[in-house]
C-alpha positions in Angstrom: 9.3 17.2 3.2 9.8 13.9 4.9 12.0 13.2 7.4 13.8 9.9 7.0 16.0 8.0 10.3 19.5 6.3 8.6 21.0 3.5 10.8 24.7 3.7 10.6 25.2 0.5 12.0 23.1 -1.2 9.8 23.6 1.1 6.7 19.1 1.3 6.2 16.6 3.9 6.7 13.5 4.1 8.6 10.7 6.0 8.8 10.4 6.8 12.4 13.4 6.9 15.2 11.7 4.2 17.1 11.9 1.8 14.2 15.5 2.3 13.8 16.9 2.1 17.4 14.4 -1.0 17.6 16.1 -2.2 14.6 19.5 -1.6 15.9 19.1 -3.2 20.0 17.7 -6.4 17.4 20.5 -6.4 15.5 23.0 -6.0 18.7 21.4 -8.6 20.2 21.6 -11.3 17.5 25.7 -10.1 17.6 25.6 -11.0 21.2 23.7 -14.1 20.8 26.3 -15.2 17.8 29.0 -14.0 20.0 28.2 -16.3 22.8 27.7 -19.0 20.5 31.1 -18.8 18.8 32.8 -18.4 22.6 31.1 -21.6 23.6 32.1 -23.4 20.7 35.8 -22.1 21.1 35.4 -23.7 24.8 33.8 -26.4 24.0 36.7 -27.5 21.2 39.3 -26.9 23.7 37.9 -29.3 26.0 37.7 -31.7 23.3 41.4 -31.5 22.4 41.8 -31.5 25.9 40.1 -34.9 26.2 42.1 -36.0 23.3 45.1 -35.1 24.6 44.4 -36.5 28.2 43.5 -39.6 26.5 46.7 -40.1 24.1 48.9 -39.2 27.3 47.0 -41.9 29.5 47.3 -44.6 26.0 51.2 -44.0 26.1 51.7 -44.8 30.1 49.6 -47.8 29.6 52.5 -48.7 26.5 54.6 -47.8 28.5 54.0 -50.1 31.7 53.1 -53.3 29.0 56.3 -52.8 28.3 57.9 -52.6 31.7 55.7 -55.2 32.5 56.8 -57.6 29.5 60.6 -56.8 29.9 60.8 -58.0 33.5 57.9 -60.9 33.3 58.4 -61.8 29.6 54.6 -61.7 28.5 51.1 -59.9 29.4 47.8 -61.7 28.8 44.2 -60.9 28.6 41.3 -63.0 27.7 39.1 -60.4 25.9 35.4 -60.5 25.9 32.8 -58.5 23.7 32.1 -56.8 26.8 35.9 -55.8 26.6 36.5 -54.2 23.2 34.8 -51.3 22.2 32.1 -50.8 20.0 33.0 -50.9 16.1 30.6 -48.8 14.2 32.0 -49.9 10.7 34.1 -52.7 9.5 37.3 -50.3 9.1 36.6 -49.5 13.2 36.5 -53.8 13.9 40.0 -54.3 11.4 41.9 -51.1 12.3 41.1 -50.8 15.8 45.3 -49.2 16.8 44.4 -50.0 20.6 43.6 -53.5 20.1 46.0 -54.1 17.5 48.8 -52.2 19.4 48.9 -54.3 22.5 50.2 -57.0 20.5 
């Protein structure tokens, strides 16, 4: 008779115990690995719509002293270089660019 190891965890059978507490660490670790991965991307997002969010509250007060700034002195210029505006990486980025088209 043959004595045969069953992994709960990962629902197989091995032949010898070491094989299947080898097979289970490997299989713990890969959920720690994945784990890890999925917490650092959660983190990672957040800081994103962080950013984002940072950046859309900073684009409003700039609106918002143009504004000041045209009420009380009737009109803002600036020459604009290509320095100046920001890099379009299509055509839709160069004719629907909302923060040079919004300062008008």
């Amino acid at each position: 008779m043959r004595t045969v190891y069953k992994s709960e965890v990962l629902n197989k059978t091995f032949d010898t115990e070491e094989e299947c507490l080898a097979a289970e660490k490997e299989h713990e670790e890969k959920l720690a690995v994945e784990k890890a991965k999925k917490a650092e991307r959660k983190e990672r997002a957040e800081e994103v719509e962080k950013a984002f969010k940072d950046a859309d509250e900073a684009y409003k007060h700039a609106k918002e002293l143009l504004n000041k700034f045209c009420e009380d002195y009737g009109v803002f210029h600036k020459s604009y270089t290509g320095a100046d505006l920001p890099a379009a990486r299509n055509l839709f980025d160069v004719f629907f660019n909302d923060r040079f088209f919004n300062l008008f």
